[in-house]
Every structure is written in structure tokens, then in C-alpha cells.
N, C-alpha and C positions, 0 to 999 in steps of 0.2 A: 504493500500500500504506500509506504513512505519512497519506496523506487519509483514507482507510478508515479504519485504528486511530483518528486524531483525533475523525473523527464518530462511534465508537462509546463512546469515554472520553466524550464532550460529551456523548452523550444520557444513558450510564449515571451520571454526575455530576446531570443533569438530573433525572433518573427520583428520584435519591437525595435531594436538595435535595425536591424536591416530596413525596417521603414523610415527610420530617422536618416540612415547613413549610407545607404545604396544610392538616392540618386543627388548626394553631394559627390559620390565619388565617381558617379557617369558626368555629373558636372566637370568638374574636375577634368577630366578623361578627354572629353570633348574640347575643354582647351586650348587643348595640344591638336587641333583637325584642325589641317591645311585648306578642306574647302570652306568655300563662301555658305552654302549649306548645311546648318549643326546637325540634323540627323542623317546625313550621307559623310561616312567616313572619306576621308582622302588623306591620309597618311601624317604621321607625327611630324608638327611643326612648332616655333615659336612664332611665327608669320602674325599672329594675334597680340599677342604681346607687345610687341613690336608696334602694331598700331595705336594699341592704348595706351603704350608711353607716348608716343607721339600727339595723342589728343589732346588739346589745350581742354575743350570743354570738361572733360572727364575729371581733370586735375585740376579748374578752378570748383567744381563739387564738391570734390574732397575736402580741399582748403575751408571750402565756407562752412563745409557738414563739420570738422573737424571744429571750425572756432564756435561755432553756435552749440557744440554740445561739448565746450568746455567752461565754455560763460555759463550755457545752461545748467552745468550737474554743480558749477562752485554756487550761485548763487540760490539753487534751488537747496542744495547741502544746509545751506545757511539759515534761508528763509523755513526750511522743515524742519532744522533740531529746534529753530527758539518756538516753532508752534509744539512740537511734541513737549518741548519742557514745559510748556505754558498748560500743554493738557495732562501731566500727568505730576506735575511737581509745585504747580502754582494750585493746586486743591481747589476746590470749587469757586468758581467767579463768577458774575451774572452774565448772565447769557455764553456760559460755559457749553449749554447742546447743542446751542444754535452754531455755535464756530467748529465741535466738532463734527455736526452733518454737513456744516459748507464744508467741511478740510478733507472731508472721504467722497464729499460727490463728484470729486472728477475719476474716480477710482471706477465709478459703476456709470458715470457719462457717455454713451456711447460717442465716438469721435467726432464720427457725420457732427452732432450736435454741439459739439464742445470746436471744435473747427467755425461750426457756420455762427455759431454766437460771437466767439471773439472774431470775424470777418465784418458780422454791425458793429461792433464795438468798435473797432479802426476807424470805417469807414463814417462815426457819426462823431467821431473823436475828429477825424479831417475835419468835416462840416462846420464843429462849433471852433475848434481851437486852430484850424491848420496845421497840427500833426495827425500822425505820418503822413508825411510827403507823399513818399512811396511804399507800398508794400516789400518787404523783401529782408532781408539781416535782420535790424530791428525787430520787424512783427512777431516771425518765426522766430526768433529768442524768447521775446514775452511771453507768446504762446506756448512753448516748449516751457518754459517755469511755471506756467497758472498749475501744467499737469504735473509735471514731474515732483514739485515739491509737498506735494499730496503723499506720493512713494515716499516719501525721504522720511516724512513724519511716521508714517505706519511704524518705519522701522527703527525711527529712535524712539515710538511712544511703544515699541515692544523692548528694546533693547535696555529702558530706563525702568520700565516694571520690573525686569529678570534681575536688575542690580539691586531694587531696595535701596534704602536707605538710611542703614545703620550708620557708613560710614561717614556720612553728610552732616547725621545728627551728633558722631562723637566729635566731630570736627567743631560743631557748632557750640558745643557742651565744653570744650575747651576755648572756646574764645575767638574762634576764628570768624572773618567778617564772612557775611553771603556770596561777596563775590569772589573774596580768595577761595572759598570752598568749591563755588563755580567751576575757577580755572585750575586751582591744583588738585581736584580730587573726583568734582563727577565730568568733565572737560577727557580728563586721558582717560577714563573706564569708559567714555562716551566712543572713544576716536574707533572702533572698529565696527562701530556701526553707522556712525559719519563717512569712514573710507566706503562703507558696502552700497551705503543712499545717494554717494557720487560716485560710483560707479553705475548703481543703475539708473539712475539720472542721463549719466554719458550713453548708457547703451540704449534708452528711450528716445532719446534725441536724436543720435547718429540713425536708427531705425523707423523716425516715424515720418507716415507718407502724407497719412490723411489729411492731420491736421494742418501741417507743414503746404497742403498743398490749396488749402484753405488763405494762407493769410499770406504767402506768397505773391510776387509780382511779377515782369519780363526782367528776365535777365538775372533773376535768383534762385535758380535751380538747388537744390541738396541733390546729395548723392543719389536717395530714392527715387523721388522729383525724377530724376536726369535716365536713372537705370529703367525706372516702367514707361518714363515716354517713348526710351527706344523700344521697351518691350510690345507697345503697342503698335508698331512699327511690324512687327514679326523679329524672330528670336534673331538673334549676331551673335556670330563666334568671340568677338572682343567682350561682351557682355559678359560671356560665361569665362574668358580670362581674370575679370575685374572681382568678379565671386569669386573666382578662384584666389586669388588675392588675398582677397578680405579671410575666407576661410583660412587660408594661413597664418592669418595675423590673427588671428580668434583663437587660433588653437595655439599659439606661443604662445597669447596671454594666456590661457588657462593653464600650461603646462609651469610657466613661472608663478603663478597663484595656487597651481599646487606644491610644487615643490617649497615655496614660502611658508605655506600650511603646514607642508610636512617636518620642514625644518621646525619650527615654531614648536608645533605637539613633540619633536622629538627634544626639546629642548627641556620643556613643561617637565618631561617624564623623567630627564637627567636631576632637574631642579627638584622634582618629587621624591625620588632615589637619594638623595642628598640630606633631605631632609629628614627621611626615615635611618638614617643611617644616624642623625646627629641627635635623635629625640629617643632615649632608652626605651 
């Protein structure tokens, strides 16, 4: 019975793996096709590559995807741990419900909506004030923050529950002001859930099409933006280069954020070892 269940978890694992990662690695594969055509093989080339370095457009994408989702994940980092401390360490305030269902409705906002709202917003922001000029950097920043700093907060208003607050009150019980306690004590038990809410801030940003293509103007394409208008276009072998790319650059990051990981818990366990060795 327990053989049975095993080979069934193994293949359904198997089945799931292979749905995830078969057709990044016919992506992949197809890359390297010399024809003009992605599903008619014509023999291993860099011939694609070759062209998407050569793209200006492609590489001012990048450029803009890149600064817009790094202003977006710092500032959205920011703006979500002072709401998560405000919800879980500033204890009850008036109109304490009301700011936490504004802070989680872009979470369950569908995009379509959350895109075409702030599109009026812009455009009646022109009308009365004459800002924005133009749709384009600016808008997709702002916009990229209303949502992103929603995530940031979920994860410091979980990450600040898990800590308690003993250490805050003995701190405080000895003399210490609020705000040194702030910066020397819940500040660094804070930072690894700050590092995880700017990152996924950066990877919201870099990844999102909808909204992005909402508040957008000529001439400010993101990366997405830039990848499905050729996609509508019919597929290109440069396209499945440019994936291919990125895929690379996804899978170092993760391989150096585990290995940091691993480093890290192997450290933890040496320091635990140490400690049991020194305590009778």
C-alpha cells in the first residue's frame, strides 16, 4: 500500500515538474533555430541572438523595465513596512478597518480594474492640475506602487506577528526611546522580510503587463509591453532568444539565493552546535 501511494506521489510530482518545465526547455531549444519559422527546425544557430543584441528597441525595454521596478520595489519596501507596523504595532487606531481593507484590496482587485481606475485618475489629474504631461515612466511607476506595496505589507504584517514582542518591551523597560528601539532592535529582525517584499515588488513590476499597459503612452514600452506586441504579431525566433535570457538570469538568481540560504542554515547549525557544546 505505502509502495503504491509512493509510485503515485512520484509520477504525479513527475507529471507536474514536466508541465512546468518541458516547454521552457523547447523554448529554450528553439532559440538556437536558424529558420525564420519557430516550429520548422533549421539547424543550431546563434543567428537570433545576434539580432536581439542588435535591437535598440529591445534594450531600451529592458532599461526602462529595469529602473521602474527598482524605484518601484524601494519605494513600495518603504511605503508597506510603515503601513504593516502601523497595522500590527500601532494597536488599535480609529479607522484602523477601514485602512486595513483599503491596504489588501489591490490584492483581490482584478487588474483590468485596478489599471483602468488609475488611467481616470491620470487623465483627470491632467484636466485639473496639468500633470502628467505624458503617460509613460512616471505613471507606470505610480501605478506599479498603488499595487505592489499592498504585497510588501502582507509580508511585514506577517513577519512582525511571528516576532512578538518581548524584545521591544524589554528594550523599552530598560529605558530605551521608541525610536532607538525602532532602529536597533525591531528594524534588523525586520530586514529579511523587507529584503523578501523588495524583491517581490521587483518581480511584480518587471512582470506586469496589464496594468502597465493601462497607464502607459507612445514611446514607453516595458519589456512585456514590447514582448506580446510582437507576440501578436505571430511568434519570432528573437523573442524566444530574449526568454531564453531572462530564464537564465532567473535561474542564477535563485541558485545564488539558495546557496545564501544554504550557507546561512549551515551557519545557524554550526552556531547551535557551539552553543550546546558550551551550556552543561
Amino acid at each position: 500500500m505505502y509502495g503504491r501511494r509512493s509510485g503515485f506521489l512520484t509520477f504525479m510530482l513527475a507529471a507536474g515538474m514536466a508541465f512546468i518545465y518541458v516547454p521552457m526547455i523547447l523554448l529554450v531549444i528553439y532559440s538556437f533555430n536558424y529558420s525564420k519559422i519557430v516550429p520548422v527546425w533549421g539547424g543550431w544557430s546563434l543567428r537570433w541572438y545576434e539580432t536581439l543584441f542588435k535591437s535598440e528597441a529591445v534594450w531600451n525595454a529592458v532599461a526602462l523595465s529595469l529602473k521602474i521596478a527598482v524605484i518601484n520595489a524601494t519605494f513600495a519596501t518603504i511605503l508597506g513596512t510603515l503601513a504593516g507596523l502601523a497595522m500590527v504595532r500601532f494597536g488599535k487606531f480609529k479607522g484602523r478597518t477601514l485602512f486595513g481593507g483599503m491596504l489588501v484590496a489591490p490584492l483581490v482587485m482584478p487588474e483590468v480594474i485596478t489599471g483602468l481606475s488609475l488611467l481616470v485618475l491620470f487623465i483627470s489629474l491632467k484636466q485639473l492640475f496639468g500633470w502628467p504631461q505624458d503617460r509613460g515612466f512616471t505613471t507606470i511607476t505610480i501605478a506599479h506602487i498603488t499595487f505592489s506595496l499592498a504585497y510588501v505589507a502582507v509580508i511585514i504584517q506577517s513577519r512582525l506577528s511571528g516576532m512578538g514582542e518581548t524584545l521591544e518591551e524589554a528594550a523599552l523597560d530598560l529605558g530605551a526611546k521608541p525610536f532607538r528601539v525602532l532602529t536597533d532592535i525591531t528594524m534588523p529582525r525586520l530586514a529579511p522580510g523587507m529584503v523578501a517584499g523588495w524583491l517581490l515588488a521587483f518581480t511584480l513590476s518587471l512582470d506586469d503587463l496589464v496594468i502597465a499597459s493601462f497607464v502607459t503612452g507612445p514611446g514607453a514600452n516595458t519589456l512585456p509591453i514590447l514582448i506580446f506586441s510582437r507576440i501578436r504579431l505571430g511568434l519570432r525566433p528573437d523573442i524566444n532568444a530574449l526568454a531564453t535570457i531572462i530564464i537564465l538570469v532567473v535561474a542564477i538568481g535563485v541558485a545564488i539565493a539558495a546557496y545564501i540560504m544554504f550557507r546561512q542554515e549551515r551557519q545557524q547549525q554550526r552556531d547551535m552546535q557551539i552553543v550546546d557544546r558550551e551550556i552543561p
